[in-house]
C-alpha positions as CSV (number, residue, x, y, z in Angstrom):
1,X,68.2,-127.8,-18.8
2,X,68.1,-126.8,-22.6
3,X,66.6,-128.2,-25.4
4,X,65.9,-128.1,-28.9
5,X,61.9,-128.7,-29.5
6,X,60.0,-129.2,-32.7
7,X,57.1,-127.3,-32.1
8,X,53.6,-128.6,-34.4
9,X,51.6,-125.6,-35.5
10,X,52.5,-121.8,-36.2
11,X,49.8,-120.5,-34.8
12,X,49.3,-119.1,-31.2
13,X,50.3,-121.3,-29.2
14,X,53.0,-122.7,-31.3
15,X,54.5,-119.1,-32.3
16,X,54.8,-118.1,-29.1
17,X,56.0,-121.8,-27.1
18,X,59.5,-121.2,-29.6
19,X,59.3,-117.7,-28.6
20,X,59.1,-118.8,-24.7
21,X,61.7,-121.4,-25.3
22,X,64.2,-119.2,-26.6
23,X,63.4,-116.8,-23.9
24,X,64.2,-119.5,-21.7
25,X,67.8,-120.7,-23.4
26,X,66.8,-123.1,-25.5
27,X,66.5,-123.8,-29.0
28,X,63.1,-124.8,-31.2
29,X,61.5,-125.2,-34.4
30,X,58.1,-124.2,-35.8
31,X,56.3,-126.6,-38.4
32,X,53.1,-125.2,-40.1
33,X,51.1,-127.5,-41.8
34,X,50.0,-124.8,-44.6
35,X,51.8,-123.3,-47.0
36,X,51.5,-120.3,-45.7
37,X,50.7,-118.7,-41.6
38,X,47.4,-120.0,-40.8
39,X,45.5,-116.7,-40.7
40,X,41.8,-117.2,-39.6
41,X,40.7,-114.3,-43.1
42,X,40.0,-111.2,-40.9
43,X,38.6,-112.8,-37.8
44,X,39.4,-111.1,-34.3
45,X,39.2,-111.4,-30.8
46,X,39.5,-109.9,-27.2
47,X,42.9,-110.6,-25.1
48,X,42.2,-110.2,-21.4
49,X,44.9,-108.9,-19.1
50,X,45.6,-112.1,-18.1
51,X,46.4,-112.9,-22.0
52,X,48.9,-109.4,-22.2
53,X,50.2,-109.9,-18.7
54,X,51.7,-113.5,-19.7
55,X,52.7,-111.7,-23.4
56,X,54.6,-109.1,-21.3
57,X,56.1,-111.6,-19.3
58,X,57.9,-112.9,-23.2
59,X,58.5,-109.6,-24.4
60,X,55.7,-108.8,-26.3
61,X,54.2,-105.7,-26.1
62,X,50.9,-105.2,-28.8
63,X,51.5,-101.4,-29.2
64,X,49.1,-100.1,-30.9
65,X,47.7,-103.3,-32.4
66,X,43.7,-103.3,-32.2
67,X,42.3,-100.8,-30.0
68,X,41.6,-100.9,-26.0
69,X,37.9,-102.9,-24.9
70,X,38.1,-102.6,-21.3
71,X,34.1,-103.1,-20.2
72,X,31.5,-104.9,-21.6
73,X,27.8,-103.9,-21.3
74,X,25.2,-107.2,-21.0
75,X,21.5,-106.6,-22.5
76,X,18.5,-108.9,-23.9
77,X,17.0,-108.4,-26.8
78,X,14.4,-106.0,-25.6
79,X,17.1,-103.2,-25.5
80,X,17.5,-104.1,-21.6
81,X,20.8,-104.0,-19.5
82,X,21.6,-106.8,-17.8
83,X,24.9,-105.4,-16.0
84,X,28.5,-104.3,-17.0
85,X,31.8,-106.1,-16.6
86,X,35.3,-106.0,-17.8
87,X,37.7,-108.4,-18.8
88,X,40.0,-107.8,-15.7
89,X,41.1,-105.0,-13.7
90,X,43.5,-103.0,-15.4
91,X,47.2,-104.3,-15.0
92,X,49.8,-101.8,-12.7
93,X,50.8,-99.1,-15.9
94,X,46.8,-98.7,-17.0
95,X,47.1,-101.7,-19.7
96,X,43.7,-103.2,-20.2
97,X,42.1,-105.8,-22.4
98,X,42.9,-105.4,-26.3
99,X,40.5,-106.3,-29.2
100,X,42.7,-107.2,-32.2
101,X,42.9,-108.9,-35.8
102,X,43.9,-112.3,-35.9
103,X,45.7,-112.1,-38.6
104,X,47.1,-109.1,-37.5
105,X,48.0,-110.6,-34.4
106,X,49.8,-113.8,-36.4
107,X,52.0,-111.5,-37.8
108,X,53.2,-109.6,-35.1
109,X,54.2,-112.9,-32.9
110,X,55.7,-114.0,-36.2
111,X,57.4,-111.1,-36.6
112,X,58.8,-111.7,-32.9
113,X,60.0,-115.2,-33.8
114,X,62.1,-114.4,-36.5
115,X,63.5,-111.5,-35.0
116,X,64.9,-113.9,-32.4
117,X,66.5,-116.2,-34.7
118,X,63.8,-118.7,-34.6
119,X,63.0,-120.8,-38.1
120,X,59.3,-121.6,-39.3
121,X,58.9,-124.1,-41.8
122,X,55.6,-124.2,-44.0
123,X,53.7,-127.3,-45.5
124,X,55.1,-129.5,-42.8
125,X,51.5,-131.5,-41.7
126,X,52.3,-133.9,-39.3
127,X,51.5,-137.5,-39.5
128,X,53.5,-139.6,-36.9
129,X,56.0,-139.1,-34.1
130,X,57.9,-141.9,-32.1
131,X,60.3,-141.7,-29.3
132,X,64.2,-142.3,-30.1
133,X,65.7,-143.0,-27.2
134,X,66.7,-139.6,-26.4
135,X,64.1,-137.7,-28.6
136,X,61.2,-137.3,-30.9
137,X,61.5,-138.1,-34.4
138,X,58.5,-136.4,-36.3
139,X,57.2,-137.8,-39.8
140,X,55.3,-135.0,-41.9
141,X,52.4,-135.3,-45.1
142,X,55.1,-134.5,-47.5
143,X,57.9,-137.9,-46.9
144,X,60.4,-135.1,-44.8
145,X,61.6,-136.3,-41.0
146,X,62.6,-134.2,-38.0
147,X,64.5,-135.1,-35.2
148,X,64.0,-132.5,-31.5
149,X,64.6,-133.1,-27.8
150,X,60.8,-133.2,-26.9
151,X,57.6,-132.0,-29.5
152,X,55.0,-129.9,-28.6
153,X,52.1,-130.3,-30.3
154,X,50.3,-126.8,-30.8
155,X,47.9,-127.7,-33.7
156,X,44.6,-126.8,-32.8
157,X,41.5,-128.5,-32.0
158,X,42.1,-131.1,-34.6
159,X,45.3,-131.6,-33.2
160,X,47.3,-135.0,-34.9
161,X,50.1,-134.7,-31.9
162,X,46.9,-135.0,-29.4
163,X,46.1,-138.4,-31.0
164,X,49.5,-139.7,-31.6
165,X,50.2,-139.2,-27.8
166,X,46.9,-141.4,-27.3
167,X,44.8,-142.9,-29.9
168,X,41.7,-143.0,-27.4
169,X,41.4,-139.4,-26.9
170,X,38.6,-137.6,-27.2
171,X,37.3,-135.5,-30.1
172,X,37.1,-131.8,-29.7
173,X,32.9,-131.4,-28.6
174,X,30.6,-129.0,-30.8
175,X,28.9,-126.6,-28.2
176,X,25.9,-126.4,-30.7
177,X,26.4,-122.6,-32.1
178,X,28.0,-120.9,-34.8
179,X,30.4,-118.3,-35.3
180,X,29.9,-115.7,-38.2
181,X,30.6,-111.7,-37.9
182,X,32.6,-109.1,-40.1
183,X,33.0,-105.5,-40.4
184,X,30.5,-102.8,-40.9
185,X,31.1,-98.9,-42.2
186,X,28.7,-96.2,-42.1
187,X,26.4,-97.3,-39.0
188,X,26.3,-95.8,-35.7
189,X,25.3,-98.2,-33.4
190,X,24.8,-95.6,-30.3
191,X,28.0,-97.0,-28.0
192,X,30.9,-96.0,-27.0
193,X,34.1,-96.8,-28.8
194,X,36.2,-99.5,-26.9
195,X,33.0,-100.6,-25.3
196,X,31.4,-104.5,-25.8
197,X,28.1,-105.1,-26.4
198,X,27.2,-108.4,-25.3
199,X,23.7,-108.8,-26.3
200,X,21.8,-112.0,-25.4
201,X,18.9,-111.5,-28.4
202,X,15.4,-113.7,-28.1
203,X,16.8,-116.0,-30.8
204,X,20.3,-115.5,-31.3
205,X,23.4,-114.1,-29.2
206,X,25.0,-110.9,-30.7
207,X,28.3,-109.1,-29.8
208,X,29.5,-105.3,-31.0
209,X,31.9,-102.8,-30.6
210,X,33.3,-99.8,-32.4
211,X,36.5,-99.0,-33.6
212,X,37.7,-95.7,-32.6
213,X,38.2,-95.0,-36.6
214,X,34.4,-95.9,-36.5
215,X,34.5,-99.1,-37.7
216,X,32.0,-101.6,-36.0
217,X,33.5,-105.0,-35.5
218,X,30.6,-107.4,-34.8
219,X,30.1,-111.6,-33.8
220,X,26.7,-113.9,-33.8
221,X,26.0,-117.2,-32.6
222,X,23.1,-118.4,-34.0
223,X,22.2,-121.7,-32.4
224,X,22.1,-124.8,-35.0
225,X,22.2,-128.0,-34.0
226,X,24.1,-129.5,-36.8
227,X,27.6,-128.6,-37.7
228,X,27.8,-125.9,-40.4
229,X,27.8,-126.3,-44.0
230,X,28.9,-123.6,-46.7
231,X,26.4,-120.5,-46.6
232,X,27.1,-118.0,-48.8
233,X,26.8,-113.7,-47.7
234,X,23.5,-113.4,-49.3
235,X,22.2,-116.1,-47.3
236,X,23.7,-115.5,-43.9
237,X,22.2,-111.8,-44.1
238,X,18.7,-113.3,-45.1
239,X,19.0,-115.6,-41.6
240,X,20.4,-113.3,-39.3
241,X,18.2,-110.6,-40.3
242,X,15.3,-112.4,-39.4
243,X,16.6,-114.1,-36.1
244,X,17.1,-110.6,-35.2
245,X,14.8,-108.5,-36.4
246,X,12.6,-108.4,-33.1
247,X,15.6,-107.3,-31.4
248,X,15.7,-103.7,-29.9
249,X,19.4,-102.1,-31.1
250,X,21.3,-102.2,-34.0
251,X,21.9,-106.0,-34.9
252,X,19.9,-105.5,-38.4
253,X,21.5,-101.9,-39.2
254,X,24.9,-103.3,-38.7
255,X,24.6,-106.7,-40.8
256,X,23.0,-104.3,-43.3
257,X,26.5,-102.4,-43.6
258,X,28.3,-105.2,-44.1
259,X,29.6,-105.5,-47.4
260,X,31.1,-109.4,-46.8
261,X,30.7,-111.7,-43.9
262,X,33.7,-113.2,-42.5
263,X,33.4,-117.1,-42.8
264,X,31.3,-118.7,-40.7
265,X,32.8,-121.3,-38.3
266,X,31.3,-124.0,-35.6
267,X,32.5,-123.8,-32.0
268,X,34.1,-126.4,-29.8
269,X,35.2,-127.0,-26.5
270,X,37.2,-129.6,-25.0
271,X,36.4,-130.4,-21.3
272,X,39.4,-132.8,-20.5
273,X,41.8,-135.1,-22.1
274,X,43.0,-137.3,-20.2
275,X,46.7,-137.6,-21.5
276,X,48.4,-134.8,-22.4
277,X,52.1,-136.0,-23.0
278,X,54.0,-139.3,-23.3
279,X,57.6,-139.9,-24.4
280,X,58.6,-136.3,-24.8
281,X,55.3,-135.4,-26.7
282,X,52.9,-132.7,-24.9
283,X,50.2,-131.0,-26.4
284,X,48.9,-127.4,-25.3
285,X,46.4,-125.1,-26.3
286,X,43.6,-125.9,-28.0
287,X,45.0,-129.4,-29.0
288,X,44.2,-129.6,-24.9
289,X,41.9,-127.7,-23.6
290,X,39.8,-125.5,-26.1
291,X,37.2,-123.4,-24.4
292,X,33.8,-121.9,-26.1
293,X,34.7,-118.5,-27.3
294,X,32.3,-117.1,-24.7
295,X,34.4,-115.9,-22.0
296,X,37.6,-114.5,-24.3
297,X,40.0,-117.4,-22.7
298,X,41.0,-119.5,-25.8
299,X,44.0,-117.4,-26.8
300,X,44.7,-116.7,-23.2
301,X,44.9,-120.1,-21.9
302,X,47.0,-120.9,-25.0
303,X,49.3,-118.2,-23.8
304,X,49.7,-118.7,-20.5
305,X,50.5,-122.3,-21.3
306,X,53.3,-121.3,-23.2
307,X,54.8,-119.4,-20.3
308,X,54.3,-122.0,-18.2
309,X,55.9,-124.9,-20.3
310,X,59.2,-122.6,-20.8
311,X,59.9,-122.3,-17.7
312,X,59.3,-126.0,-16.4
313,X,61.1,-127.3,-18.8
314,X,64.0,-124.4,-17.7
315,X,63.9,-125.6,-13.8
316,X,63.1,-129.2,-14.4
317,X,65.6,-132.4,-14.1
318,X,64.5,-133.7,-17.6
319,X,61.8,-133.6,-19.9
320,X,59.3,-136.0,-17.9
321,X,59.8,-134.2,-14.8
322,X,58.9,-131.4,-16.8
323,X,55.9,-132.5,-18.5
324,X,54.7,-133.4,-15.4
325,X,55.0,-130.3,-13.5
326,X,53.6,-128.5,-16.4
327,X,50.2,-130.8,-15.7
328,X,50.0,-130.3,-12.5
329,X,50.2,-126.2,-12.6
330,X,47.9,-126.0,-15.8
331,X,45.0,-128.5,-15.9
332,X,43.1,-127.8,-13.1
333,X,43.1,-123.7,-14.0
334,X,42.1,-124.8,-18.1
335,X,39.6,-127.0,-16.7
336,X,38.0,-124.5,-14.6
337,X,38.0,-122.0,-17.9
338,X,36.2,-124.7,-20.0
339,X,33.8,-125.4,-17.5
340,X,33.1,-122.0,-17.3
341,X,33.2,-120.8,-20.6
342,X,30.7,-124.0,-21.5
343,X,28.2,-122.8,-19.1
344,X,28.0,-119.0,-20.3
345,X,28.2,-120.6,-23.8
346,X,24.6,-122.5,-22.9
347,X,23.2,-118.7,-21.8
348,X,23.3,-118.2,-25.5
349,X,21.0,-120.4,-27.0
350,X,17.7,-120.7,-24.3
351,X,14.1,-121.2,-25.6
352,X,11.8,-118.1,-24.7
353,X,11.0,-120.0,-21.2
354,X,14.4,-120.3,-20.5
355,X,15.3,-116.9,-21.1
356,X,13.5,-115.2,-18.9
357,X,14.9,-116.5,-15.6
358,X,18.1,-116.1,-17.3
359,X,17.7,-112.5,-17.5
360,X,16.5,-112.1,-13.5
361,X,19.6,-114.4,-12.7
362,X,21.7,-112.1,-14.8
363,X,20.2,-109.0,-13.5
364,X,20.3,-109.9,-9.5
365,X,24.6,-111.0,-10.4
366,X,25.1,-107.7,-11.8
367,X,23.1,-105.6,-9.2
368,X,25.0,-107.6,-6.5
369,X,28.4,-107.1,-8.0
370,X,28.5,-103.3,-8.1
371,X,27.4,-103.2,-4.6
372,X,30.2,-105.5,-3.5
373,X,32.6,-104.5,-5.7
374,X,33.1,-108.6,-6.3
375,X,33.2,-109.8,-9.2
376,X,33.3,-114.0,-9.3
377,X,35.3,-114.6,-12.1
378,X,38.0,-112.0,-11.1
379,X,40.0,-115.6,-10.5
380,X,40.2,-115.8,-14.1
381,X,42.0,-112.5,-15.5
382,X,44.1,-112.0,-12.1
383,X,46.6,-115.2,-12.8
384,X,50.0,-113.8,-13.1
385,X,53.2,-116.3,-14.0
386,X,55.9,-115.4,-12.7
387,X,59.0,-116.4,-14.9
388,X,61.7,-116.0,-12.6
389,X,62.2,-119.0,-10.5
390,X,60.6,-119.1,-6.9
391,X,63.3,-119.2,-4.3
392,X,63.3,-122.5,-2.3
C-alpha cells in the first residue's frame, strides 16, 4: 500500500518515520512546531547497537559523528567498581554504540530527509486533527490545514496528537531527578577515551566520558522531588559541588572546568498508554512510550518504531490493519524498556541505607556476569528488524 502521511514533530522520531516511509514507497510530510529544528542546545546521548542497527536498516550511517563508547564502568561514590558492561555486543563489521550531539545528530537525519526529497515545514504546532472519510485533516496554532492518508504523531512527551487520539490519556510521569551536564576542557579525569563512567555517588548519580580530542562530556541527576525551576550556572555549580564533594573521582574537578552548564531538564517516563491510534492517527516515540534516560533506550525505541511502522504500513491491507500490527510488534518490547529503564532510574536516588545493599546487589550481578558470560539485558540491544518482508 502507499501513502502520503503528515508526520507531527521534526525531531527523532518524526525525521526519520518520513525517512522510513519514503524508504518504503510512500510519500510524507514533516510539521515542526518551532520555527526552527528543535535542537535540545548541545545536549547528547549514547545510541546502542540496537539504535544504529535499525538506522542502518534506513540507510543511515553516522560516520564519524560523535565518537565510539562501547563499555561502561559502574562505581559508588567511594571510588569503588561495581562491574563493567556495554551497551550491546558489537554488530557483524565491529560497529559499536556511538555517543553523539543532539543537535548534531538533528542535522544529519535532516540532512537525510531532504536529500530524499522529503519537505519539513516549520511553525506548524498542532492543535486538532479529525478523520475525513479517507484521511486526516490536521489543524495547526497558526489558522493553516493539512490534509494526509494517516498522521503520525511524533511530538514528544507533551505530545498534542497523543491527546487528540484520546483525551483520557495519561500525562508523561516525572521520575523524580534532574538532568543537567555540559562540557569540560582542561581536566583529566583518569579514564579511558570512549569509556562511560557510570557513577552511583552517596547523594547524587554522575555520568562521564572523554572525548578522544580530550574533551569530557559529563551528566548528573541530582534527585529533587519537585519539577525544576530556572537555576542559573553559578548556582547549579554551588549545588552539585557540594552533593558531590564527598565523592572519590573527578565529579568536582570536572564541574569546575566547565565554563557553562547545558540547561537543566526534569525526566519522564511513560509506563503505558493505553491508545495509541484511532482513525488513522498513531503516535510513537516518546509521545508513547518515553523511557527514563537511564538505560540509553529513548532514541532507540523511537527508532526502531520508525522501522517498524514503515514497513507495516508497506505489507498491510490498509491503515487500521496496519496500526494494529504495528501495536502488537512494538508495545510489549517498549513496555519492557520503560519498566526497565524506571527501575535502574530508582538505583539513582537511594538514602545512605538503601545504598548499601544496592551496591552488594550490584556487585554480586557484575561478578556473576563475567563468569557466565550472560548478561540479562542482552534482550534489549540484540533486537534486529528485518525490513524485507518474512516469506509466508
Amino acid at each position: 500500500m502507499t501513502y502520503t502521511a503528515m508526520v507531527i514533530g521534526g525531531g527523532i522520531a518524526g525525521t526519520l518515520s518520513a525517512i522510513a516511509l519514503r524508504k518504503a514507497g510512500m510519500d510524507a510530510v514533516i510539521y515542526e512546531a518551532y520555527d526552527k529544528s528543535a535542537d535540545h542546545a548541545g545536549a547528547f546521548l549514547t545510541l546502542a547497537v540496537n539504535a544504529l542497527d535499525a538506522l542502518r536498516t534506513l540507510d543511515i550511517d553516522l560516520g564519524d559523528l560523535g565518537f565510539d563508547t562501547p563499555s561502561i564502568i559502574l562505581s559508588n561514590g567511594s571510588g569503588s567498581e561495581l562491574g563493567r558492561l556495554s551497551y550491546g555486543s558489537a554488530l557483524d563489521d565491529g560497529t559499536t554504540a556511538r555517543t553523539v550531539k543532539r543537535a548534531d545528530l538533528y542535522r544529519v537525519l535532516r540532512e537525510h530527509a531532504l536529500s530524499r526529497g522529503l519537505r519539513i515545514e516549520y511553525g506548524k504546532r498542532l492543535t486538532d486533527a479529525t478523520p475525513t472519510g479517507h484521511g486526516v485533516r490536521a489543524r495547526f496554532a497558526d489558522g493553516g490545514t493539512a490534509d494526509g492518508d494517516l498522521l503520525i504523531g511524533a511530538d514528544g512527551l507533551r505530545s498534542r496528537t497523543r491527546h487528540v487520539i484520546d483525551p483520557e490519556a495519561p500525562p508523561a510521569r516525572y521520575t523524580g531527578l534532574l538532568t543537567l551536564g555540559g562540557y569540560a576542557r582542561g581536566v583529566t579525569t583518569g579514564s579511558a577515551p570512549g569509556v562511560m563512567n557510570a557513577v552511583f555517588g552517596k547523594r547524587c548519580f554522575f555520568s562521564h566520558t572523554t572525548h578522544p580530542g580530550g574533551e569530557v562530556w559529563w551528566a548528573a541527576n541530582p534527585a529533587q522531588s519537585t519539577e525544576l525551576a530556572e537555576i542559573s550556572t553559578h548556582e547549579w555549580r554551588a549545588r552539585l559541588v557540594e552533593l558531590f564533594r564527598r565523592d572519590q573521582g573527578p565529579a568536582v574537578d570536572i564541574i569546575g572546568a566547565t565554563a557553562t552548564f547545558l540547561p537543566g531538564w526534569n525526566t519522564y517516563d511513560l509506563p503505558r498508554v493505553p491508545r495509541w491510534h484511532r482513525d488513522r492517527m498513531i503516535i510513537i516515540g516518546d509521545a508513547a512510550h518515553a523511557t527514563a534516560p537511564s538505560i540509553g533506550q529513548g532514541a532507540a525505541m523511537a527508532i526502531e518504531d520508525t522501522v517498524v511502522l514503515a514497513t507495516c504500513l508497506r505489507d498491510q491491507p490498509g491503515v487500521e490493519a496496519a496500526f494494529a500490527a504495528y501495536e502488537r510488534a512494538r508495545r510489549p518490547r517498549v513496555e519492557k524498556v520503560v519498566a526497565q529503564g524506571n527501575r535502574t532510574g530508582a538505583w539513582k536516588a537511594l538514602n545512605p541505607l538503601a545504598r548499601v545493599p544496592r551496591d552488594l546487589i550490584m556487585r554480586l550481578a557484575m561478578s556473576h556476569m563475567a563468569r557466565t558470560g550472560h548478561d540479562p539485558s542482552q534482550w534489549i540491544y540484540d533486537h534486529h528488524i528485518d525490513w524485507e518482508p518474512v516469506a509466508s
